[in-house]
Structures are given as structure tokens and as C-alpha cells.
N, C-alpha and C positions, 0 to 999 in steps of 0.2 A: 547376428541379432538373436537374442534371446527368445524362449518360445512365449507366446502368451498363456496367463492362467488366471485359475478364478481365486480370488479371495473376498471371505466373505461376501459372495454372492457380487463382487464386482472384478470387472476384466482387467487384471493385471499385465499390461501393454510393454511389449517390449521396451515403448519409449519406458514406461516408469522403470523398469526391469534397469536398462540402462542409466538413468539417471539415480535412480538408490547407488549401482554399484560407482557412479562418478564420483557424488556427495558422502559416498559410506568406505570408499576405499581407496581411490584416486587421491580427492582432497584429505588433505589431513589439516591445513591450516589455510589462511588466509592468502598469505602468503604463493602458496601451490595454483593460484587462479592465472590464467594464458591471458586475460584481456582486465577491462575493469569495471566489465558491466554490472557485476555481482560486488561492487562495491559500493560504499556512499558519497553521493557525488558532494562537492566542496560548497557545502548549504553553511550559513551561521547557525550555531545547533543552538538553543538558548540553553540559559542557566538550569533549571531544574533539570532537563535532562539528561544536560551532559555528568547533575549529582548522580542521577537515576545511574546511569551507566557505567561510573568509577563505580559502583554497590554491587556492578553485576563480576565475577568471579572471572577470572584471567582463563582460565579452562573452556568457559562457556564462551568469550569473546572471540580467543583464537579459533574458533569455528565456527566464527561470524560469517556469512555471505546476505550482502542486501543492495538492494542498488539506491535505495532512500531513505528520509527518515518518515516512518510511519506513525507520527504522533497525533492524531486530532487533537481539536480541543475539546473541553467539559466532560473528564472522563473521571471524576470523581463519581466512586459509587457504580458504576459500569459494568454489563458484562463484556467481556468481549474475547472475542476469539481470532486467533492466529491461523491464518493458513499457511501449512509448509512453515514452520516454527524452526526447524532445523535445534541447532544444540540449545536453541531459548533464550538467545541474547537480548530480544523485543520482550518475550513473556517476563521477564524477569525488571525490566526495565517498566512495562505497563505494571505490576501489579503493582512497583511503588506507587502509581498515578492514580491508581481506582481506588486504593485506600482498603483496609481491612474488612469494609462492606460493600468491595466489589468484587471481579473475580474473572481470571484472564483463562483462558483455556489455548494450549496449542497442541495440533493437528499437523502431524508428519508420519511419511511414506516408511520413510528410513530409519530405519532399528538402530543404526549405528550413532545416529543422530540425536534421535532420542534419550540411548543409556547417558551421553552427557546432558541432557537438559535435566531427567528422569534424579541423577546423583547429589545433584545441588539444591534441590527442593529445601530440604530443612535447613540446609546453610544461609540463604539467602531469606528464609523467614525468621530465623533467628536475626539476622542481618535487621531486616525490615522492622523489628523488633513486633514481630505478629506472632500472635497466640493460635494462632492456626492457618495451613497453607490456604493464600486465594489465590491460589496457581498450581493448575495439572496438565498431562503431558497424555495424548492417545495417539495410537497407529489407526493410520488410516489415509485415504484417500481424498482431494480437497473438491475430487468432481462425484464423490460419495459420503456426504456429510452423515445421512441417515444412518447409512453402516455404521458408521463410526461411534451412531448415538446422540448425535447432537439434534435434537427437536426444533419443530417448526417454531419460529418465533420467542427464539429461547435469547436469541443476542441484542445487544444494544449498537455495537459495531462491531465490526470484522476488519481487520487489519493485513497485510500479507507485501511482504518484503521480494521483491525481485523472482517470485516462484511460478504465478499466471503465467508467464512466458511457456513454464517448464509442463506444464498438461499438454496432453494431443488433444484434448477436446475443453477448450477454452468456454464454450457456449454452455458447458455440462457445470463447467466451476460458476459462471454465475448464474446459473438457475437454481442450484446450491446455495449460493449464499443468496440470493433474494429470498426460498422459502424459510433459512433461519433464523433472518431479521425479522426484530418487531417491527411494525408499522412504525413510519419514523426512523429505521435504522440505517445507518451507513455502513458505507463499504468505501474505505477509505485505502486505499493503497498502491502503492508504487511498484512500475514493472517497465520493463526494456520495448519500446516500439521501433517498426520499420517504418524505412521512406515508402516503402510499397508493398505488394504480396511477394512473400518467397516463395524462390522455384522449389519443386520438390526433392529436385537434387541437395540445393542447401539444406532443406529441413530433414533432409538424413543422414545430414555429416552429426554423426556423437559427437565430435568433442565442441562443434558449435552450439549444440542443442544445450548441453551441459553446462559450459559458460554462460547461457543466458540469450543467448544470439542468436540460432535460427529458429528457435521456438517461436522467436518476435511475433508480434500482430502487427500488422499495421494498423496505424493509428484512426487511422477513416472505419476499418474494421469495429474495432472496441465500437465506437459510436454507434452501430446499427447492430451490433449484438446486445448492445445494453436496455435498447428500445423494444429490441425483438423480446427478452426477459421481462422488460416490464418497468426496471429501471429509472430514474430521472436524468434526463442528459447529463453525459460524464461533463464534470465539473475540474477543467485544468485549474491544479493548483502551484505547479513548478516543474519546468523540465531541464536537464542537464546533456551535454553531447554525450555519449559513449565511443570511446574510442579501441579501434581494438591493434594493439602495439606486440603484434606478432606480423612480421609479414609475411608469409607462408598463408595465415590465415586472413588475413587481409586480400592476398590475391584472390583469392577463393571466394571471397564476399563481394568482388566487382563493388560496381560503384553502388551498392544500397546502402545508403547509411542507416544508425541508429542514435537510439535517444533514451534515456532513462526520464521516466515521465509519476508523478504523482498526482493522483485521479479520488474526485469523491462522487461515489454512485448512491442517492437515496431511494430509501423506498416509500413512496407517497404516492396516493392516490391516483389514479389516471382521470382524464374526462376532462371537461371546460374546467377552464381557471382565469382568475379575474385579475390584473395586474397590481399592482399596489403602490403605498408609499409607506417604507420603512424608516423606523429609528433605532437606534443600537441605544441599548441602556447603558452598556459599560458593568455589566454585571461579571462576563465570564473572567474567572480567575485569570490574573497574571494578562489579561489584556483589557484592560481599565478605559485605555484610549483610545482604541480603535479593533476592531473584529476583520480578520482576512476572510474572505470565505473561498475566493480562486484568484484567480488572474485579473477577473471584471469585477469583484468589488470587495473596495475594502470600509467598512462601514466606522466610521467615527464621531464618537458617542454624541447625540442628542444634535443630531443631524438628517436631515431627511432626506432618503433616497428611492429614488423609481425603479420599482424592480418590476421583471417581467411574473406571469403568472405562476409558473414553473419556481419560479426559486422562492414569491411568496409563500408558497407549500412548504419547500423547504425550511423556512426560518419560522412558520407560524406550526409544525407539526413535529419534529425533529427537538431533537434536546436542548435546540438553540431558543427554544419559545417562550423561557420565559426574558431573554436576553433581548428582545423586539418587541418593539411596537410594530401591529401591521392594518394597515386600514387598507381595505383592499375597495377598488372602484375611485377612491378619490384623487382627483387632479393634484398634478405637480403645480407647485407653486413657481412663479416666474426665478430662473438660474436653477432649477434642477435638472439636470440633463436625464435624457430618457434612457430606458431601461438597454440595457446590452446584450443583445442577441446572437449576436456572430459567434461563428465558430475558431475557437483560438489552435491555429497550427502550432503544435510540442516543438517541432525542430524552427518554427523561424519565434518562437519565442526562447529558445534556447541559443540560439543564433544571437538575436538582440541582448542577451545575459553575458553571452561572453563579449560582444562589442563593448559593453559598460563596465565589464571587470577585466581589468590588464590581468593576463596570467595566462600559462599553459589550462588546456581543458583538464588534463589528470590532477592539477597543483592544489592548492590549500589543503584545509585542516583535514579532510576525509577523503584523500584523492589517492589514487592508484599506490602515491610512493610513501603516504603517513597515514595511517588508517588508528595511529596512537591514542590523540587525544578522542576517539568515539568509544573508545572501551571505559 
């Protein structure tokens, strides 16, 4: 193991020491990854995106590693920041989205990672046909935002591809990103969960850690770190199996599974909250008909729905406000089913996903063996 050190005033952990040199000289392409946690699991990617993503540069693709797609909606105009950016393949894909008066920032460890995100700036603005970049690229740490530079309440969302796994101090990344969201801002992003706590044995095999695998949280975890930060209950919005199709490594992981999970954490208020009845206007671009927001509701237009007091917040403070009606205190009307509280399990909702789609877990459009059509 590597010694630790200080940069910039923050503790340079063997783990990061190890995972630069994985992501910085190990991997050289997509391709070079042992399992398929660090890939995009087989989601229907929509139409704009997948333009977004033919726009991004074959350089910048082939050192792709994500395990989701990390697109919210209404990110016109937006700031927003990437954690663990890696070669820029998201930055470059959001800045099409935020439009020339928004402005994507990505935030990586690895120096090697960065000269290819760092190369293609002016290509992919000329590309985007922008008269100035609204996308930059910094070193730094994702459990040391401040270092980095990035201020209190400077963001609209934060975004981050399959990387939370990869910190040793998970609690450190989000209290990070909660102080540099605005009021109202998300934290919208996709990362690898376990069925349980890992022993410490697993969490100091490298080349686990690396792939994306023993770094895992377990999923019961996330939940009462995000509370302990200050957070809004994590809000499941899709989970995929992970499989890991090495068996050498497979033995070695016993029977704990995993799961590639997309998670949105707000920051709004804490204190009493009053439960509501909302209406979706049908405002947010490109979803006219209907608005997802997670697993428990999907809001379609000029329709009334029971929400609990917690996600009132969320839809009447958050970007999503002027897209809702929210009347908060007033009764459901007779056929509105009440508000949805329970906690959604990643793996038996992943479970249920592939019950209803015939096919191998690695197969479709983004899966372990085509990773083609996401570039």
C-alpha cells in the first residue's frame, strides 16, 4: 500500500493513492474493466441524450467508466458539478443540456484522467457551436470540495457516475456536497450498493475496490448517512443487478451481492412539514405528459396527487416549482390514493426489473458486452 500524504491541506489515502494509479494506468479503456459495475446498466437512454453523446469525442468515450445514467431533469441554465469526472464523458454531455448560460464543472483525483477531458475543451465547444467554454476540468478531491475551490452554495446539482463507492470516507463526500448546493439543490447520482456491510478483508482487496465493488455501501447505510448530513430521504429512482463475471473474484465476494442504484438526495429544509396534494403542470421540457420523480411517483399532468410532507418540499422548493401546484394541508379527494412512505429495497426492485424484462442482466443497449451505442 502506498504511503499517505498531504495535498492541499487534505489527506491523500492510500485508498485514493491506489485508485488514481488503477483509473490512471491500469485502465486504459473501457474495455480493460474485470466486472461491469463501472458500466451503464441496460436503461432506454432517450433521444436527446444519446444526440448529447454521439457529440462527445471517441477519445473522451473510450475512458468512459459509470455505472448509470446521471441525467436529471430541467437542467437548462444550471450549474452543475461532476464528482469524479474522470476523462469528461457526463461534463461534456451536460454542458450540451445547461445551454450556453449554464455551466458544468468536473472534479477529478487523477491527473491522467483529466489531460483527456482537459484536451477536448475547445473541440467540443466549437462542436456545441459556443462562443465560450461552459465546461472546466479541476484536481482535486470529491470529500474536499473547499480545496478544490468550489464555494458554499455555488451549485444547482451535483451529479457523479459510479465514483461515491470509490472514497474511504463516504460521510465526508456528502457533507461536501450538501454545503455546495443551493437551497433546493440536488444530488442526483448513481453508485454500486451492497446486500450488507463489507468485511474489511473485502474492503482491502485493490482490485475490488477499483472496480467499484468493495468500496460498495450498503444500501440501509446511504439512508442514515444522508439524514445524519442533513439531506432529504434518498429518493430511489432505478436500480440494476451488478454482476461480477470473473470467478476468481466472485469467490472472494461470497454470497454478498450488489446492485448499481440511481439515488436523488435534496437539500431542503428540516422541521415539521405539512403533507400535500399536488398537480404536475406538464411544463418540464421533453416530459409534457407525465414527470418521474422516483419509484413512488410518477406525476401526470393536471392530475392530483397525495404526497407526503417531505417531497412537498421537494417539488414546491427545488427547480421543479414552478412545474407543481402544491396545496399543502388540503384533503384528498375520494380515488386518491395516499401519500407513499415506505422504503423501496434497490435489489428487490432490481429483482422485479429483470423478472419483467427477458434477457441476461449484462445484455442490451449499455451492458457489459455493447457499451457502443452510449458513446
Amino acid at each position: 500500500m502506498a504511503d499517505t500524504r498531504s495535498t492541499q491541506g487534505f489527506e491523500d489515502t492510500a485508498t485514493h493513492v491506489n485508485v488514481k494509479e488503477y483509473y490512471g494506468k491500469v485502465l486504459k479503456k473501457t474495455v480493460d474493466l474485470k466486472t461491469n459495475a463501472c458500466m451503464t446498466p441496460s436503461s432506454p437512454v432517450p433521444l436527446p441524450i444519446r444526440q448529447a453523446l454521439k457529440m462527445v469525442h471517441p477519445d473522451v468515450s473510450d475512458k468512459y467508466y459509470g455505472c448509470g445514467l446521471v441525467v436529471p431533469e430541467s437542467l437548462q441554465g444550471c450549474r452543475v458539478l461532476d464528482l469524479g469526472s474522470g476523462s469528461g464523458r457526463d461534463c461534456y454531455m451536460l454542458s450540451q443540456l445547461v445551454g450556453e448560460k449554464g455551466y458544468v464543472t468536473g472534479i477529478d483525483m487523477t491527473e491522467d484522467q483529466l489531460e483527456v477531458a482537459r484536451t477536448y475543451v475547445d473541440y467540443h465547444m466549437k462542436e456545441f457551436g459556443y462562443k465560450k467554454p461552459n465546461v472546466s476540468f479541476v484536481q482535486g478531491y470529491i470529500e474536499a470540495l473547499k480545496e478544490a475551490g468550489i464555494e458554499d452554495g455555488s451549485c444547482d446539482i451535483i451529479i457523479s457516475n459510479c465514483v461515491v463507492n470509490l472514497s474511504p470516507d463516504k460521510k465526508r463526500v456528502l457533507e461536501e456536497a450538501f454545503r455546495v448546493l443551493k437551497d433546493g439543490g440536488e444530488f442526483y447520482f448513481s453508485d454500486v450498493y451492497s446486500s450488507g456491510r463489507l468485511t474489511e478483508e473485502l474492503r482491502r482487496h485493490q482490485v475490488l475496490w477499483g472496480e467499484c465493488i468493495s468500496g460498495a455501501l450498503w444500501w440501509e447505510d446511504l439512508l442514515l448517512l444522508a439524514g445524519e448530513v442533513g439531506f432529504s430521504a434518498p429518493r430511489l429512482v432505478t436500480a440494476k443487478p451488478v454482476t461480477v463475471d470473473n470467478s476468481e473474484l466472485q469467490s472472494i465476494l461470497g454470497d454478498f451481492r450488489f446492485v448499481s442504484a440511481t439515488y436523488r438526495l435534496f437539500k431542503v429544509p428540516a422541521g415539521a412539514r405539512t403533507p400535500a396534494l399536488v398537480m404536475y403542470e406538464g411544463n418540464v421540457a421533453g416530459l409534457e405528459e407525465s414527470f418521474t420523480l422516483d419509484t413512488h411517483y410518477t406525476f401526470k399532468v393536471e392530475e392530483a396527487v397525495a404526497v407526503d410532507g417531505e417531497v412537498a418540499e421537494i417539488l414546491s422548493r427545488s427547480r421543479f416549482s414552478d412545474a407543481f401546484t402544491v396545496q399543502r394541508g388540503a384533503p384528498a379527494p375520494p380515488g386518491v390514493a395516499a401519500p407513499r412512505t415506505d422504503v423501496v429495497n434497490p435489489f428487490e426492485l432490481s429483482q422485479r426489473k429483470e423478472n419483467a424484462v427477458p434477457g441476461p442482466a449484462t445484455g442490451g443497449c449499455c451492458g457489459a458486452k455493447s457499451t457502443a451505442c452510449c458513446k
